[in-house]
N, C-alpha and C positions, 0 to 999 in steps of 0.2 A: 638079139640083134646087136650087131658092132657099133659101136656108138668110137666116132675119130673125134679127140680134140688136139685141135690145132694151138699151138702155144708159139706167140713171136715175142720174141724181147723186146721190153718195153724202149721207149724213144729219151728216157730220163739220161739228161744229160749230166755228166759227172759236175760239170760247175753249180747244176742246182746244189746239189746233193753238196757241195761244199758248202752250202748258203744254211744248212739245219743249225741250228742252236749248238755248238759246240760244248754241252755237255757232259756225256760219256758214250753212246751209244755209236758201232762206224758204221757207215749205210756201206752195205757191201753188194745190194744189186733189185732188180724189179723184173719181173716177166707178167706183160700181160694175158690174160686169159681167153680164149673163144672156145667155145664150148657147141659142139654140134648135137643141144638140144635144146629141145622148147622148155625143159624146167630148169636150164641156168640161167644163172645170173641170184643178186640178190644175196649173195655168198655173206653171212653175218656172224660164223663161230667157226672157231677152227683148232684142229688138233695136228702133231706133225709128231709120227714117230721114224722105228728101225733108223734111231741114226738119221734122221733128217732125209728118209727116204720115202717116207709114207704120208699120205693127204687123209685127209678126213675133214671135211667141211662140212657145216650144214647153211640152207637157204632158207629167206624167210618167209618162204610157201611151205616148209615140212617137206625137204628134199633132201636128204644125205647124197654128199660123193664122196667118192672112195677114189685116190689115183697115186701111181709113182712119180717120185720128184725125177724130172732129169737134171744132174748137175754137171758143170767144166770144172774144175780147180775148186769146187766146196759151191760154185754160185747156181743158184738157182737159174736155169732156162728152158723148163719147159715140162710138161706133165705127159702121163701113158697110164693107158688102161683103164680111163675113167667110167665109173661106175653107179650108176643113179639109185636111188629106192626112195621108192615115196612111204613116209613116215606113218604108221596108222593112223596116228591121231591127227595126220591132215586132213580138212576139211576146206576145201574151194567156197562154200557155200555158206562157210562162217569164217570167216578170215581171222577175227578176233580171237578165234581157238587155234589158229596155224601158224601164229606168228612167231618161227620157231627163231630166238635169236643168240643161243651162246649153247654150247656144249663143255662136258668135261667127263675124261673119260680113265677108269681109275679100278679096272677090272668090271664093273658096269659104265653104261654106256649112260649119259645122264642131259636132260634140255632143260636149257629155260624160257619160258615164253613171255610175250608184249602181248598187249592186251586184254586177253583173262591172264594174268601174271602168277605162272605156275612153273614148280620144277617139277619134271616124270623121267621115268627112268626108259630107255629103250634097248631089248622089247619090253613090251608090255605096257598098260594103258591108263593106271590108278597114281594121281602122284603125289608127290608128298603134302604134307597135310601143311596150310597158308601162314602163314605168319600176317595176323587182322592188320596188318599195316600193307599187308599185297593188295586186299581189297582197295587202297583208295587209289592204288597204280594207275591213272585211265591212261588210254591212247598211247601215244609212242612214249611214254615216259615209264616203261614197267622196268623187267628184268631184263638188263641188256647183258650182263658180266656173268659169267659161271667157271669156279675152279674149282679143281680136286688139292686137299692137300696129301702130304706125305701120310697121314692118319686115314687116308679114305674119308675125313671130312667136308662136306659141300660147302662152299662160301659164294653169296650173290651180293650182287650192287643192283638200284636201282636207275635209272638215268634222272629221275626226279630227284633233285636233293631235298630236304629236310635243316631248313635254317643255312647253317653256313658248312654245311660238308654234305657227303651222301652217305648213308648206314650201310656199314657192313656185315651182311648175318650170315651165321655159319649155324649148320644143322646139326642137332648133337643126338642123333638118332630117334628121335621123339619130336623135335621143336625146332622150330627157326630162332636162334638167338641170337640180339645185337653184341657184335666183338669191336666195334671200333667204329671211327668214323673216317672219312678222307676228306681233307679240308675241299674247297669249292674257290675255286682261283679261276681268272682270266676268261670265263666261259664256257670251262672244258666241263664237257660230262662224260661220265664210263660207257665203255660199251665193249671191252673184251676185259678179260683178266686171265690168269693163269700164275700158277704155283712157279717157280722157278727150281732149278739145281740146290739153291743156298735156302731152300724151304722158306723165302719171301713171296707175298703177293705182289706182282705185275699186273697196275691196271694199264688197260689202255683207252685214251680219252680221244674226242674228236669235237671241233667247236668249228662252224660254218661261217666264214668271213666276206660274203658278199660272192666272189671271184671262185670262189675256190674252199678244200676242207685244209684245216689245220688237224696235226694230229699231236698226241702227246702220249709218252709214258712214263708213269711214276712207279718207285718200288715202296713197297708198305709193307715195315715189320709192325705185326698186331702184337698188341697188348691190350691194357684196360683202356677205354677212352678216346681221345685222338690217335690215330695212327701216326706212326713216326713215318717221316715221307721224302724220297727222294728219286730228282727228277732226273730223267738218263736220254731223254728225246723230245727236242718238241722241233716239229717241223713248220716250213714257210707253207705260205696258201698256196693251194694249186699243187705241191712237188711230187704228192700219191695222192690217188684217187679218196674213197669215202671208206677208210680203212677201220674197218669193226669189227675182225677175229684176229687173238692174240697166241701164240704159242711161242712156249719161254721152253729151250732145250739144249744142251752141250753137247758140240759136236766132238772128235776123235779127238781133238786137237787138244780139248780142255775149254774152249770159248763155252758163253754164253752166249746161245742167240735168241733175236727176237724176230719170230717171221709173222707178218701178217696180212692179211687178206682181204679186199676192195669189195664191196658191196656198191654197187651198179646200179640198185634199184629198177633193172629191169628197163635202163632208160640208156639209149644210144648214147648219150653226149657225158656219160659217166663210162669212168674206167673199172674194169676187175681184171685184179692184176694181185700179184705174191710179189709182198714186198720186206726184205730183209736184212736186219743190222746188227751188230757182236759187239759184244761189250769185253772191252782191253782183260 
């Protein structure tokens, strides 16, 4: 069956968008998303390849899409070809096993989940073995972040922190191990991350200010201990929706960008929407 999604450009007016944190990061444009099916929306990890031509999102029912960017001048406005597949390991009937919320994709295809706080690979249904500090993950405070590095190494964040930052483990083919920490500032908690060009991790944070989502991203070169950290975006309330998948890629040009993608929750009065900025 042809599944149409309709894509209009978002109403973000260029004055907001001068009101972000002057930083480093330049907000270069938004398109909101309508989606002519019953399993959109909920959009929480996100991948962007060929050149900033290619979607891969997942939702956090256990939904994959698959769709092409359309662009004017490099900006994003509007998607084609969108393509649904329900996850195996979705389960309607156990939510707490469906809660699919970051992806990263690195020759396998890889998830990490909220509520039983697991990563698995897809396909396939066995996943990797817990690191005993997943167990005490509950409710929406599990694995929200998932990146591949340059080594095929996994690395997750939890949205729960641990004292004053939140642990960063990286899987070393047997084990979950702690590699660092990200300090825990102003509210923000992680909920997308991705490897960049310059082999840094980009998290991406979001903290709820009454009115509206604030978002933030930080870059962190790992070593022993604290991550070294620096800040490239932190947006006003209200200016993007509830933005929770991160994808860090260099366009022809030589830029760095950062696109990401509005989780809706499944509720009218939130936006899902692609939202994107390049960094000088």
């Amino acid at each position: 069956m042809r599944r149409r999604l309709a894509v209009a450009l978002s109403a973000v007016n260029l004055a907001l968008a001068a009101c972000v944190v002057p930083e480093t990061a330049v907000y270069l444009g938004s398109a909101s998303i309508a989606l002519d099916d019953p399993r959109a929306g909920g959009f929480s990890g996100l991948e962007i390849g060929q050149e900033g031509m290619r979607l891969l999102a997942i939702s956090d029912r256990g939904v994959l899409l698959e769709a092409r960017i359309q662009r004017e001048a490099g900006r994003v406005v509007g998607l084609t070809g969108a393509r649904f597949t329900d996850l195996p390991m979705r389960a309607p009937d156990a939510p707490e096993r469906s809660d699919s919320e970051a992806l990263a994709l690195g020759g396998d295809l890889w998830i990490a989940f909220e509520g039983e706080s697991r990563v698995a690979p897809y396909p396939g249904t066995a996943p990797l073995p817990r690191h005993p500090a997943f167990v005490h993950l509950k409710g929406n405070r599990g694995l929200e972040a998932l990146a591949i590095d340059a080594a095929g190494r996994l690395h997750t964040l939890p949205e729960a922190a641990r004292g004053e930052g939140f642990p960063i483990y990286r899987f070393d083919g047997s084990a979950w191990v702690e590699v660092g920490t990200l300090p825990k500032t102003d509210g923000f908690v992680p909920v997308g991350a991705d490897f960049g060009p310059d082999g840094r991790l980009y998290v991406l944070e979001r903290t709820f200010a009454g009115l509206g989502f604030r978002s933030r991203v930080r870059r962190v070169a790992l070593g022993t201990g604290r991550a070294s950290v620096e800040t490239l975006l932190t947006t006003p309330v209200g200016l993007h929706g509830n933005l929770e998948g991160l994808a860090v890629w260099q366009d022809s040009g030589g830029r760095t960008r950062l696109t990401m993608i509005a989780d809706d929750n499944f509720l009218a009065l939130q936006r899902s929407e692609i939202v994107e900025y390049a960094l000088p």
